[in-house]
NUKOL-731217 format. One record per residue: x, y, z of N, C-alpha, C in turn. Coordinates in Angstrom, 2 decimals, always signed. Atoms other than C-alpha are relative to their C-alpha. Layout:
REM NUKOL-731217
<<X Y Z> <X Y Z> <X Y Z>> ...
END
This chain:
REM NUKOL-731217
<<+0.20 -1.09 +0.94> <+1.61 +19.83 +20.29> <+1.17 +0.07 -0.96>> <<-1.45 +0.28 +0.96> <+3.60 +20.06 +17.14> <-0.16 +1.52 -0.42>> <<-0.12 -1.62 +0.80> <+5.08 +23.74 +16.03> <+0.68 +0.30 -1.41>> <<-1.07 -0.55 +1.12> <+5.71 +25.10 +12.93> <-0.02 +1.35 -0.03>> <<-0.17 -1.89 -0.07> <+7.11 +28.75 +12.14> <-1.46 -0.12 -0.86>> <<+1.24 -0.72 +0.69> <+4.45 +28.76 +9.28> <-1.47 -0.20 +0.18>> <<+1.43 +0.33 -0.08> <+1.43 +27.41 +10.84> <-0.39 +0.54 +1.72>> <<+0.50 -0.15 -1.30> <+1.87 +28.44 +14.49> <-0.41 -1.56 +1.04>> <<+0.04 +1.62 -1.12> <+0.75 +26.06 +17.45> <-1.19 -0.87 -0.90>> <<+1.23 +0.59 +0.55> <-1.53 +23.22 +15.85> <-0.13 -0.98 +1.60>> <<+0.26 +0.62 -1.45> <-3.29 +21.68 +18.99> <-1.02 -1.34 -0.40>> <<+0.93 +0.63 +0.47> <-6.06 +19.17 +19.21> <-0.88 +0.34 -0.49>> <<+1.49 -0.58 +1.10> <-8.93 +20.96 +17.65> <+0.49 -0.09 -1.14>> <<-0.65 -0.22 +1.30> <-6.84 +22.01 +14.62> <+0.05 -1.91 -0.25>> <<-0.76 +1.36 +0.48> <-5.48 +18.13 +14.12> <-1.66 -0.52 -0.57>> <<+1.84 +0.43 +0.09> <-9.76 +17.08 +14.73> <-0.48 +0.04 -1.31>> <<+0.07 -0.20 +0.96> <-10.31 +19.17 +12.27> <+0.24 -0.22 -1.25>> <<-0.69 +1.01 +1.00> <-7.72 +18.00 +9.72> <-0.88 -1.38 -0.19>> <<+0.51 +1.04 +0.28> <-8.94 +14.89 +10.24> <-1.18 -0.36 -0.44>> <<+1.55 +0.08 +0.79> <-12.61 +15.36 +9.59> <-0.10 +0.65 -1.75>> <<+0.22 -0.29 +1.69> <-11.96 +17.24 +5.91> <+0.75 -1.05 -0.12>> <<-0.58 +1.12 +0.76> <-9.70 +14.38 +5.12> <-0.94 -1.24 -0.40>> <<+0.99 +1.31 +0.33> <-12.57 +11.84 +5.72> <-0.69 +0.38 -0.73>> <<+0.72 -0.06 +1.21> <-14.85 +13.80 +3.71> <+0.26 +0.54 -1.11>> <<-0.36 -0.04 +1.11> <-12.91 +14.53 +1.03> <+0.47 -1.48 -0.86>> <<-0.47 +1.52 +1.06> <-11.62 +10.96 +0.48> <-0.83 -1.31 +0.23>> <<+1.00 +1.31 -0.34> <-14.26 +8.88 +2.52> <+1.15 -1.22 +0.80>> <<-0.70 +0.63 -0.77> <-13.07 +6.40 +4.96> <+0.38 -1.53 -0.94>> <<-0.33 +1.25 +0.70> <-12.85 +3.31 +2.47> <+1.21 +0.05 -0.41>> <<-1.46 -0.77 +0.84> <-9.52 +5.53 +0.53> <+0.91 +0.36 +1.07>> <<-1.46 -0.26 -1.00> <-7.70 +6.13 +3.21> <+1.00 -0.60 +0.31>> <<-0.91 +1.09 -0.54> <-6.51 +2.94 +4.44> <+1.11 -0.35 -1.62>> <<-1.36 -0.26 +0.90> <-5.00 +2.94 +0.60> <+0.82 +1.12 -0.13>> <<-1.11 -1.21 +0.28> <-3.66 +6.27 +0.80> <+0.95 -0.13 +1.00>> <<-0.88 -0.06 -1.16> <-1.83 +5.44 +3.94> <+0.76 -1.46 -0.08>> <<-1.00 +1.37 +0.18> <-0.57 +2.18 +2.52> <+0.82 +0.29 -1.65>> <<-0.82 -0.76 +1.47> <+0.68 +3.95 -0.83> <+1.37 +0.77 +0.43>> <<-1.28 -0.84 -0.06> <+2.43 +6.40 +1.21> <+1.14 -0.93 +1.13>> <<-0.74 +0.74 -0.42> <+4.00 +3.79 +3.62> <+1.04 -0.62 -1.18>> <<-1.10 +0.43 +1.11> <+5.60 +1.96 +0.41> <+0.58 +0.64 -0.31>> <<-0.59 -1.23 +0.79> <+6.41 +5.29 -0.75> <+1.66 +0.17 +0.65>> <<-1.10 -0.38 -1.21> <+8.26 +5.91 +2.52> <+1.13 -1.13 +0.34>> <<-0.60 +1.13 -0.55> <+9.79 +2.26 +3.00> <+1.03 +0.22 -1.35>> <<-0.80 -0.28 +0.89> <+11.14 +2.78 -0.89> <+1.10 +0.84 +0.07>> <<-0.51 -1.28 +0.58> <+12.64 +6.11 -0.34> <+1.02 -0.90 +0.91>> <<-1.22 +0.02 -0.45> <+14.55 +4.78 +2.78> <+0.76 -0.79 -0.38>> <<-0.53 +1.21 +1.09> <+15.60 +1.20 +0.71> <+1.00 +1.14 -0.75>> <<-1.21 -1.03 +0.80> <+17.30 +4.02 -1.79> <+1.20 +0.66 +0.63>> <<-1.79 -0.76 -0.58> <+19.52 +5.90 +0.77> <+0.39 -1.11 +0.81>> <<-0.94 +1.07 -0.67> <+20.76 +2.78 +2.56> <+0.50 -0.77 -1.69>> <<-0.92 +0.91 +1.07> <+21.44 +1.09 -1.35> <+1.19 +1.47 -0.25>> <<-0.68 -0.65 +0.33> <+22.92 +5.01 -1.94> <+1.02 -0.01 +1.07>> <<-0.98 -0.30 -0.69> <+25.09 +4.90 +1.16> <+1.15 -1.18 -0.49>> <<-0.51 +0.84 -0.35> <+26.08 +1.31 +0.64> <+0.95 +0.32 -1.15>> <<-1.02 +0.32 +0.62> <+27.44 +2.03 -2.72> <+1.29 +0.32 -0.35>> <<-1.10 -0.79 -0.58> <+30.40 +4.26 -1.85> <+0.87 -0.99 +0.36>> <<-1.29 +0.91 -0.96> <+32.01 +1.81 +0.14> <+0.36 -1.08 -1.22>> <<+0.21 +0.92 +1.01> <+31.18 -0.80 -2.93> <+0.85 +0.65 -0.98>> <<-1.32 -0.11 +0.88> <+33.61 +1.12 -5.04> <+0.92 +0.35 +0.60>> <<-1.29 -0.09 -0.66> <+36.10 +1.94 -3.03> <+1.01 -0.97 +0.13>> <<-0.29 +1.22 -0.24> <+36.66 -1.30 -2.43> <+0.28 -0.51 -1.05>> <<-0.46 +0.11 +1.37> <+36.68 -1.99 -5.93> <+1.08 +0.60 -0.63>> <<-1.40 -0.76 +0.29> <+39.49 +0.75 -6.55> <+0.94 -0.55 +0.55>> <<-1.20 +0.24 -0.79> <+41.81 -0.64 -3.91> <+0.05 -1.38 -0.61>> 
END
């Protein structure tokens, strides 16, 4: 079970649910791209804070 303050307990019915307006709002053919859009999305974002951590050290190193 996952909790949030603003939604309260969501259990398995609730999730069921979710899941059945999602299919018929986008149809099962769109999904498998919406869930490979937001994977890249997600693989991009973390690519950015490992190039933003790295480049700290990348000038520092350059100053000294």
């Amino acid at each position: 079970m996952l909790a949030l303050k603003f939604l309260g307990m969501i259990g398995a019915p609730q999730i069921i649910l979710i899941i059945a307006v999602v299919l018929l709002l986008f149809g099962g053919r769109k999904i498998p791209e919406l869930m490979k859009g937001l994977g890249s999305g997600i693989k991009e974002f973390k690519n950015a804070t490992k190039e933003d951590k790295e480049t700290p050290k990348v000038e520092k190193e350059k100053e000294s």
